[in-house]
PDB file of N, CA, C and O in Angstrom:
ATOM      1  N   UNK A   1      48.215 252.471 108.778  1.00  0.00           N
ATOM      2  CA  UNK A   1      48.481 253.000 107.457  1.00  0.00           C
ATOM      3  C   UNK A   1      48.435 251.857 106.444  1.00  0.00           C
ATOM      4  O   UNK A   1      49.162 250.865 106.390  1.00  0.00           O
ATOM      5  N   UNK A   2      47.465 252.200 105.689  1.00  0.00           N
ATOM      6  CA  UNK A   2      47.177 250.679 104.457  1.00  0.00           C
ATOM      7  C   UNK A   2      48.694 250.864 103.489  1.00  0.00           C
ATOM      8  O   UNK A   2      49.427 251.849 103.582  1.00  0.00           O
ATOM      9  N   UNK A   3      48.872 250.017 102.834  1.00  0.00           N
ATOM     10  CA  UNK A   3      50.301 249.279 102.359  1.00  0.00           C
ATOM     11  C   UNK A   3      49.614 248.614 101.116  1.00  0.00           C
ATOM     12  O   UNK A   3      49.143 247.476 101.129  1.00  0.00           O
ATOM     13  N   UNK A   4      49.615 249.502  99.994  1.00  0.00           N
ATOM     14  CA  UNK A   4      49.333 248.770  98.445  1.00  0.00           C
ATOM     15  C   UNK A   4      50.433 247.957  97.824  1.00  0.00           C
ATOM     16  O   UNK A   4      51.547 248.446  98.010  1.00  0.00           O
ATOM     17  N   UNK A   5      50.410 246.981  97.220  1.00  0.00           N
ATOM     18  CA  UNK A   5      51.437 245.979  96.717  1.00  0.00           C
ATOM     19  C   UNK A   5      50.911 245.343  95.376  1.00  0.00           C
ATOM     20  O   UNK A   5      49.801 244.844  95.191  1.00  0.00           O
ATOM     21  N   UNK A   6      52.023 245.478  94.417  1.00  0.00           N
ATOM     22  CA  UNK A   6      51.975 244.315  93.608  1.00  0.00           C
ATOM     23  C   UNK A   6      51.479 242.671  93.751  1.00  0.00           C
ATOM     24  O   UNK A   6      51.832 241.759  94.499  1.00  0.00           O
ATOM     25  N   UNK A   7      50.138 242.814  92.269  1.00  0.00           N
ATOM     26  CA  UNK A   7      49.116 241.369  92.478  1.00  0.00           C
ATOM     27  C   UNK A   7      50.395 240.663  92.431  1.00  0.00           C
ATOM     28  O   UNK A   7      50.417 239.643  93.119  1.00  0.00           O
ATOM     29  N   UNK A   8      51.485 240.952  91.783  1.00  0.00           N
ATOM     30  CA  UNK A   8      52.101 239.468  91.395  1.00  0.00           C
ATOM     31  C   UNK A   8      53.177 239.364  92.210  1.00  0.00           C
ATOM     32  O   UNK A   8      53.523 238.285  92.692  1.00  0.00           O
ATOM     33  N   UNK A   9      53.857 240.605  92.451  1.00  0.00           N
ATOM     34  CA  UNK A   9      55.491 239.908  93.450  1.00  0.00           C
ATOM     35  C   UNK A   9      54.863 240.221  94.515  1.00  0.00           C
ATOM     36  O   UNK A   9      55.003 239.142  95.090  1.00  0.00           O
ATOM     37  N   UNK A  10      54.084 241.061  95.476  1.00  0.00           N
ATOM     38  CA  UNK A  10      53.555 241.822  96.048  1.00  0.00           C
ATOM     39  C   UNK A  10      55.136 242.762  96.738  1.00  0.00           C
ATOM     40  O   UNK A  10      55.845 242.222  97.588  1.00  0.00           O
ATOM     41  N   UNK A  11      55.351 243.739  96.353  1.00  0.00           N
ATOM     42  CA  UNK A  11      56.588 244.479  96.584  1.00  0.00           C
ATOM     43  C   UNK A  11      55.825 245.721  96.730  1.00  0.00           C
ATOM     44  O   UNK A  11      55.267 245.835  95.638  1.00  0.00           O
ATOM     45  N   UNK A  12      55.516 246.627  97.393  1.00  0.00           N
ATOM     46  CA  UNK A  12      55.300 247.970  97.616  1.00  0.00           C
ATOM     47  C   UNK A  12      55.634 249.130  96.841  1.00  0.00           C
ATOM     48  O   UNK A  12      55.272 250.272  97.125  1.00  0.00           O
ATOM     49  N   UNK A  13      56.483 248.736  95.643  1.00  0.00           N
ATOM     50  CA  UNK A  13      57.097 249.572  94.816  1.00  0.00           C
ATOM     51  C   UNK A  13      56.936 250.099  93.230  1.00  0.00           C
ATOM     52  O   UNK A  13      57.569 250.302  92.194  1.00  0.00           O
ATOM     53  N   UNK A  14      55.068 250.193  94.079  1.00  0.00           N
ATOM     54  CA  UNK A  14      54.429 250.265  92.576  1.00  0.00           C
ATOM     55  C   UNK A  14      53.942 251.767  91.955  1.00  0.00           C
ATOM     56  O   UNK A  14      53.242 252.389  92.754  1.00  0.00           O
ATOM     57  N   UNK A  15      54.119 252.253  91.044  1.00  0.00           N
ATOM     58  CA  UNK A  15      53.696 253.061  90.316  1.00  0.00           C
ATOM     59  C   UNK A  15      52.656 253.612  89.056  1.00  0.00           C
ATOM     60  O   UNK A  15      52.686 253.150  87.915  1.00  0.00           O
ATOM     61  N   UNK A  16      51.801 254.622  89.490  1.00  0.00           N
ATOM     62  CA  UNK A  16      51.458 254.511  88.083  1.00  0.00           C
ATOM     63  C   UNK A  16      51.530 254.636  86.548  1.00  0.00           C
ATOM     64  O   UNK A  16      51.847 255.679  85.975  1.00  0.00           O
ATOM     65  N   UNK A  17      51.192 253.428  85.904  1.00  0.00           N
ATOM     66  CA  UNK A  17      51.245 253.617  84.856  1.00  0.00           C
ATOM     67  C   UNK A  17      50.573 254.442  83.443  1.00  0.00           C
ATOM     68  O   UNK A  17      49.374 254.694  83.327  1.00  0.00           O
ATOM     69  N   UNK A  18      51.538 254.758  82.515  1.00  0.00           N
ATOM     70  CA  UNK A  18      50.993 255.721  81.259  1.00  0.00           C
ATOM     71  C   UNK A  18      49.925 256.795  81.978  1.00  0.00           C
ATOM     72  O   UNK A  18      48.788 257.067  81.594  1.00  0.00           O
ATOM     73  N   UNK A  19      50.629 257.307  83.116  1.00  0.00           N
ATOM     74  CA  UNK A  19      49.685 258.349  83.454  1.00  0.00           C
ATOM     75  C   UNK A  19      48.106 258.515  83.647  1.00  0.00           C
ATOM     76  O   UNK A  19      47.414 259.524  83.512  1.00  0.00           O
ATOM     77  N   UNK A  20      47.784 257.320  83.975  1.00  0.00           N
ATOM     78  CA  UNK A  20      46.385 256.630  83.385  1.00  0.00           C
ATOM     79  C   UNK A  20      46.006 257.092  82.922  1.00  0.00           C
ATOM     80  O   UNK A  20      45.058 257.698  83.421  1.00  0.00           O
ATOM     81  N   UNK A  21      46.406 257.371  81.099  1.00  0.00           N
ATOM     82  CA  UNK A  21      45.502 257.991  79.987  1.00  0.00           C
ATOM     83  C   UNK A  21      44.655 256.695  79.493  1.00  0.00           C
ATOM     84  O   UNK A  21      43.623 256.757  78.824  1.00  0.00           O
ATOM     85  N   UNK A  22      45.334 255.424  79.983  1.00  0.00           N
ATOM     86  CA  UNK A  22      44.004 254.055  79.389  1.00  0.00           C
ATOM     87  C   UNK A  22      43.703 253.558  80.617  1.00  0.00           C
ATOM     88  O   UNK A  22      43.582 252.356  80.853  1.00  0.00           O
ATOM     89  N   UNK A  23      43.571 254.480  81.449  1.00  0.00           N
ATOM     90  CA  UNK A  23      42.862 253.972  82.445  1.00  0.00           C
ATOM     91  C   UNK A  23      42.995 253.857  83.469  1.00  0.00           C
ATOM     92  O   UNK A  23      43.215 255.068  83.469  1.00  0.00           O
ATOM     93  N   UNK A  24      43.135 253.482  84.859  1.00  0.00           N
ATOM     94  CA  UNK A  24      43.707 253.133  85.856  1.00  0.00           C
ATOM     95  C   UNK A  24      44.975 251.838  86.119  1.00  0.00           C
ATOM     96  O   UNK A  24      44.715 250.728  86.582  1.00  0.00           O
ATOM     97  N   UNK A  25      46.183 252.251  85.751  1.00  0.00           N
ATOM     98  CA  UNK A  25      47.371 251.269  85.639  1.00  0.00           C
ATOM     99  C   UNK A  25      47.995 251.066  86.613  1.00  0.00           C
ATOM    100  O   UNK A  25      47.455 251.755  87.479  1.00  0.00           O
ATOM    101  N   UNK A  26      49.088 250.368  87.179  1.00  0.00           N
ATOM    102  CA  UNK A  26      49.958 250.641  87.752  1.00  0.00           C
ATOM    103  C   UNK A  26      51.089 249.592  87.519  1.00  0.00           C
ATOM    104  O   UNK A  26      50.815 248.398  87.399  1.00  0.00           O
ATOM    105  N   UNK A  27      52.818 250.230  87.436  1.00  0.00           N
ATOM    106  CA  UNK A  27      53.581 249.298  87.267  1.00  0.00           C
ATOM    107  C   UNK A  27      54.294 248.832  88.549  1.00  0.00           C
ATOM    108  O   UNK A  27      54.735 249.688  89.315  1.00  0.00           O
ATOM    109  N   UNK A  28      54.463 247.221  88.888  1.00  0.00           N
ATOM    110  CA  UNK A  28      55.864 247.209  89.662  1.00  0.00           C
ATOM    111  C   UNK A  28      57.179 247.798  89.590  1.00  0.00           C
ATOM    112  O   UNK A  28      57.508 247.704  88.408  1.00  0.00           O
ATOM    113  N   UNK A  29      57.733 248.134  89.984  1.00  0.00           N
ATOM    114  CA  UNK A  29      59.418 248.919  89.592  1.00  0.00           C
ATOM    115  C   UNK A  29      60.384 247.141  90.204  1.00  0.00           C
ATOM    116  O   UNK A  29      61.580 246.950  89.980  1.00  0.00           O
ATOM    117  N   UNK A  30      59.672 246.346  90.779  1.00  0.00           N
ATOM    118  CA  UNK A  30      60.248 245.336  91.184  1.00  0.00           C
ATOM    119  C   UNK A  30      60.336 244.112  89.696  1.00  0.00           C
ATOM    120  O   UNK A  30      61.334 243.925  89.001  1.00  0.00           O
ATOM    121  N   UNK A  31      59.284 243.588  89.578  1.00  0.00           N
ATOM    122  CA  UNK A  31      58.895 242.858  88.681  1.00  0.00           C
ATOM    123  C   UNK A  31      58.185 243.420  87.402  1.00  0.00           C
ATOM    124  O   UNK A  31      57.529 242.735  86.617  1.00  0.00           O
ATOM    125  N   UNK A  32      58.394 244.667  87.315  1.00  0.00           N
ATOM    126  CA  UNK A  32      57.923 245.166  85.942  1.00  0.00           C
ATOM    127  C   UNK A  32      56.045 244.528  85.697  1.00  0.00           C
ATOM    128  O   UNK A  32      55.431 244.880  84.689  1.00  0.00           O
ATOM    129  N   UNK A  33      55.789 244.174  86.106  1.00  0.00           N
ATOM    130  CA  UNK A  33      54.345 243.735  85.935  1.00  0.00           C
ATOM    131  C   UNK A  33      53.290 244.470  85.870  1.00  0.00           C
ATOM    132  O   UNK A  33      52.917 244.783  87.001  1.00  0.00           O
ATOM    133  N   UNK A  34      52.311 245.096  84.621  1.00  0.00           N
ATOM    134  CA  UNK A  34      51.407 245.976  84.370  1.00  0.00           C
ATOM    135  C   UNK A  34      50.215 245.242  85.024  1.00  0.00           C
ATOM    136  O   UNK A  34      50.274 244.025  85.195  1.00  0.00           O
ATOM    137  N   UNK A  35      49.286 245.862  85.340  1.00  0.00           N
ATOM    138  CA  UNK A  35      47.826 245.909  86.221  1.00  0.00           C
ATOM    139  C   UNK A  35      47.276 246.985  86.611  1.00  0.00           C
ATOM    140  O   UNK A  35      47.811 248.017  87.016  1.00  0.00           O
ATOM    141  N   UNK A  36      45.644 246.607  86.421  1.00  0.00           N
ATOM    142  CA  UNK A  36      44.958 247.359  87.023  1.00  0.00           C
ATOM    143  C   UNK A  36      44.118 247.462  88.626  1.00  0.00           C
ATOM    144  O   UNK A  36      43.275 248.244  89.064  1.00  0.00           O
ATOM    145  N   UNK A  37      44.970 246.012  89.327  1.00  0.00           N
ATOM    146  CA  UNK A  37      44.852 245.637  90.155  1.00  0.00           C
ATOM    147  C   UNK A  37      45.673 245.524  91.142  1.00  0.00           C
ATOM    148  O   UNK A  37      46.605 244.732  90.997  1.00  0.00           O
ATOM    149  N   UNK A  38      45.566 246.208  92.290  1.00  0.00           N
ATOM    150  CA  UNK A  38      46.769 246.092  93.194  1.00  0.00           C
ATOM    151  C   UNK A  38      46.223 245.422  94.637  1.00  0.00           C
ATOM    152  O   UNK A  38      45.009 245.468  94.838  1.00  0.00           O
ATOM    153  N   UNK A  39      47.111 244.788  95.664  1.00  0.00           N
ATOM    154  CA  UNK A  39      46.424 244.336  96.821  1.00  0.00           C
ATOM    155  C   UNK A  39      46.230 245.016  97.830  1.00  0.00           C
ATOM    156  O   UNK A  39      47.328 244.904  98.375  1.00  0.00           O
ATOM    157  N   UNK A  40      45.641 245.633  98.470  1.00  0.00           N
ATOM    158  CA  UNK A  40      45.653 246.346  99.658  1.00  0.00           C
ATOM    159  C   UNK A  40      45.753 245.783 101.544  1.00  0.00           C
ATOM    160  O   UNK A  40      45.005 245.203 102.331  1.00  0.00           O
ATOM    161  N   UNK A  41      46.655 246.170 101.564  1.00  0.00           N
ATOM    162  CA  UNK A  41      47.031 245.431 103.752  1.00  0.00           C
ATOM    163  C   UNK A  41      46.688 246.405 104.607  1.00  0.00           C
ATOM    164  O   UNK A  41      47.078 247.560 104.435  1.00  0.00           O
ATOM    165  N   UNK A  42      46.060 246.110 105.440  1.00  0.00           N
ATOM    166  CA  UNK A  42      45.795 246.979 106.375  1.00  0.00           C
ATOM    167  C   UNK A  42      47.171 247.816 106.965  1.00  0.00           C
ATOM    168  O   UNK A  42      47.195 248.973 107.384  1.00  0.00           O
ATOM    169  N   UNK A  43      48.390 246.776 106.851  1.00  0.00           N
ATOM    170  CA  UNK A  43      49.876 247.671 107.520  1.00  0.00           C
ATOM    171  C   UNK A  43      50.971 246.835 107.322  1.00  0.00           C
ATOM    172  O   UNK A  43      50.814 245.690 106.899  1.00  0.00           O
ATOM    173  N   UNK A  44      51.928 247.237 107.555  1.00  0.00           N
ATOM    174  CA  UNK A  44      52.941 246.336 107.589  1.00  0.00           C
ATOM    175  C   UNK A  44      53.134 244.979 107.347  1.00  0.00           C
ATOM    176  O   UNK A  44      53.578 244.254 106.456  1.00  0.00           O
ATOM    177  N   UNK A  45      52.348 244.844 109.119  1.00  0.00           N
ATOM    178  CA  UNK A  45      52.645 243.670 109.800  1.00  0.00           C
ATOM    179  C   UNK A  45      51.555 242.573 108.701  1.00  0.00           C
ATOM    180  O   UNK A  45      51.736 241.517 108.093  1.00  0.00           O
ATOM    181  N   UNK A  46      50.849 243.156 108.815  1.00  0.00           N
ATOM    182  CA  UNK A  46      49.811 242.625 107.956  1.00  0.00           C
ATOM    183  C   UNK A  46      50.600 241.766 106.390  1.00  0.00           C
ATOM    184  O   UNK A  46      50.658 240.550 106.208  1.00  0.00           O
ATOM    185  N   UNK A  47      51.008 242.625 105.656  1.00  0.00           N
ATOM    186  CA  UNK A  47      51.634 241.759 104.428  1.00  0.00           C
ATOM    187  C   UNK A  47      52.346 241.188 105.026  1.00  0.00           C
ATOM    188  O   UNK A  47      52.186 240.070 104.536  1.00  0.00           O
ATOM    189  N   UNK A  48      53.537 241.010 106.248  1.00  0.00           N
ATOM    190  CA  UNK A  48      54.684 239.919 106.579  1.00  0.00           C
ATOM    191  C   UNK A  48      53.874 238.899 106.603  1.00  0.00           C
ATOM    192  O   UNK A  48      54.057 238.093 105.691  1.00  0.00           O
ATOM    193  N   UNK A  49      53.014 238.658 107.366  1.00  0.00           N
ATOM    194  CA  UNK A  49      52.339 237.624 107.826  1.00  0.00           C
ATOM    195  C   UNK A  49      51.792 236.798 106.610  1.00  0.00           C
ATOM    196  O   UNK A  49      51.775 235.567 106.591  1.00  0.00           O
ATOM    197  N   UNK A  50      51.368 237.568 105.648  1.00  0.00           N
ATOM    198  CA  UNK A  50      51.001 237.039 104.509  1.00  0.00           C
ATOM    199  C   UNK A  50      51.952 236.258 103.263  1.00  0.00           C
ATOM    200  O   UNK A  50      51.707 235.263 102.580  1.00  0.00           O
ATOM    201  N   UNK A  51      53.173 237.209 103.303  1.00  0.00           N
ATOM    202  CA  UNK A  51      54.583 236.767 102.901  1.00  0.00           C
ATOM    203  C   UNK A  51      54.920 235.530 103.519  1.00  0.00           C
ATOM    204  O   UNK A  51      55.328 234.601 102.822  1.00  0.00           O
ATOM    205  N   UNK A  52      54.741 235.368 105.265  1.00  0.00           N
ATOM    206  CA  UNK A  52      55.209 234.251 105.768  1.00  0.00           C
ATOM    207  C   UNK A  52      54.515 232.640 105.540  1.00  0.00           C
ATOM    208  O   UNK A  52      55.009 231.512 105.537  1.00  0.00           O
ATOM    209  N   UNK A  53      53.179 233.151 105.365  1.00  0.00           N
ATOM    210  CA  UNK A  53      52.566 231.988 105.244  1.00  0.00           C
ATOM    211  C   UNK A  53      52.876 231.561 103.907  1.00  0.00           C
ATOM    212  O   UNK A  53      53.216 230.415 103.615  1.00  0.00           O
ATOM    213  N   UNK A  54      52.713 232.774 102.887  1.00  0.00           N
ATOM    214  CA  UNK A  54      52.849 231.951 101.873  1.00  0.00           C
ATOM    215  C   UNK A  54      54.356 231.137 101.091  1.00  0.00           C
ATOM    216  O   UNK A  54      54.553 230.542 100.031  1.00  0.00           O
ATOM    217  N   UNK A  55      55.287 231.555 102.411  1.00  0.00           N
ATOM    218  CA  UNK A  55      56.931 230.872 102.137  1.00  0.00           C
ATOM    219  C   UNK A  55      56.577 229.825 102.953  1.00  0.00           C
ATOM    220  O   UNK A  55      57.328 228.849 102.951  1.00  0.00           O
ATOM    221  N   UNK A  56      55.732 229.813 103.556  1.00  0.00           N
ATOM    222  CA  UNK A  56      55.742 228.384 104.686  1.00  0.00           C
ATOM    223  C   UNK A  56      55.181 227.795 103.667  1.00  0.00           C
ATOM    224  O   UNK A  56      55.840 226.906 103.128  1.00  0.00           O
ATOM    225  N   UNK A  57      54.110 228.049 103.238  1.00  0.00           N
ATOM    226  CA  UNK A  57      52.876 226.908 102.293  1.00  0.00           C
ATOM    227  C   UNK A  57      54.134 226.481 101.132  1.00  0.00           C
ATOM    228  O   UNK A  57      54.245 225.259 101.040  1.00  0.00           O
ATOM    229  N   UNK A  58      54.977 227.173 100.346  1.00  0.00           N
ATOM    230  CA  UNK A  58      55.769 227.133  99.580  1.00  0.00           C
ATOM    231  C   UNK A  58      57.241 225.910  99.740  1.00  0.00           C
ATOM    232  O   UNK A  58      57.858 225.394  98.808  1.00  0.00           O
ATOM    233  N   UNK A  59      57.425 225.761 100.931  1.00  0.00           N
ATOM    234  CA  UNK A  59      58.264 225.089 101.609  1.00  0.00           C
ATOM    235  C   UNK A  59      57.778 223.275 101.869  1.00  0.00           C
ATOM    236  O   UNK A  59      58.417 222.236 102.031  1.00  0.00           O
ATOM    237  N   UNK A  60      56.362 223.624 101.797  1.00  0.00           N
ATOM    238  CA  UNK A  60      55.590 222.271 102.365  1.00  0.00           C
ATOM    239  C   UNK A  60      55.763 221.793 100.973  1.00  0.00           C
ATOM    240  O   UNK A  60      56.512 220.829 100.819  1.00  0.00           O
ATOM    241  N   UNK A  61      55.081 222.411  99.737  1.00  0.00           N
ATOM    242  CA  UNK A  61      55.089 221.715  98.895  1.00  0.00           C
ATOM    243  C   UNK A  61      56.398 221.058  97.929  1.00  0.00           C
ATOM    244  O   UNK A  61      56.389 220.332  96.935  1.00  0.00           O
ATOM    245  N   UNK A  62      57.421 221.633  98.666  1.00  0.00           N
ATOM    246  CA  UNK A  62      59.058 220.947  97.927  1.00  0.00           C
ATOM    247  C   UNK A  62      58.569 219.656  98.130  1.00  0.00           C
ATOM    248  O   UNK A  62      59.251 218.681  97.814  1.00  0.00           O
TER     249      UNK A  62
END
């Protein structure tokens, strides 16, 4: 089951926006962040892994 997420926090808890009368929107309910771009994961496991690396890569650079 694919798993759409916010470009920017990537949080699953996105909605669309203004009803897309301008277009194809969607808001985070996490980070409030408007886009017309969202990321798509094949599943779950799939975004952790992606979450993890990018707290590992995040950790290296302190």
């Amino acid at each position: 089951m694919a798993v759409e997420v916010c470009s920017n926090c990537f949080s699953p808890r996105i909605a669309p926006y203004m009803g897309y009368e301008t277009g194809k929107r969607f808001i985070c309910q996490d980070c409030g962040h408007i886009s017309a771009v969202t990321l798509e994961f094949e599943d779950m496991d799939a975004l952790v892994k992606v979450l993890q690396v990018r707290r590992d890569e995040a950790g290296e650079s302190e």
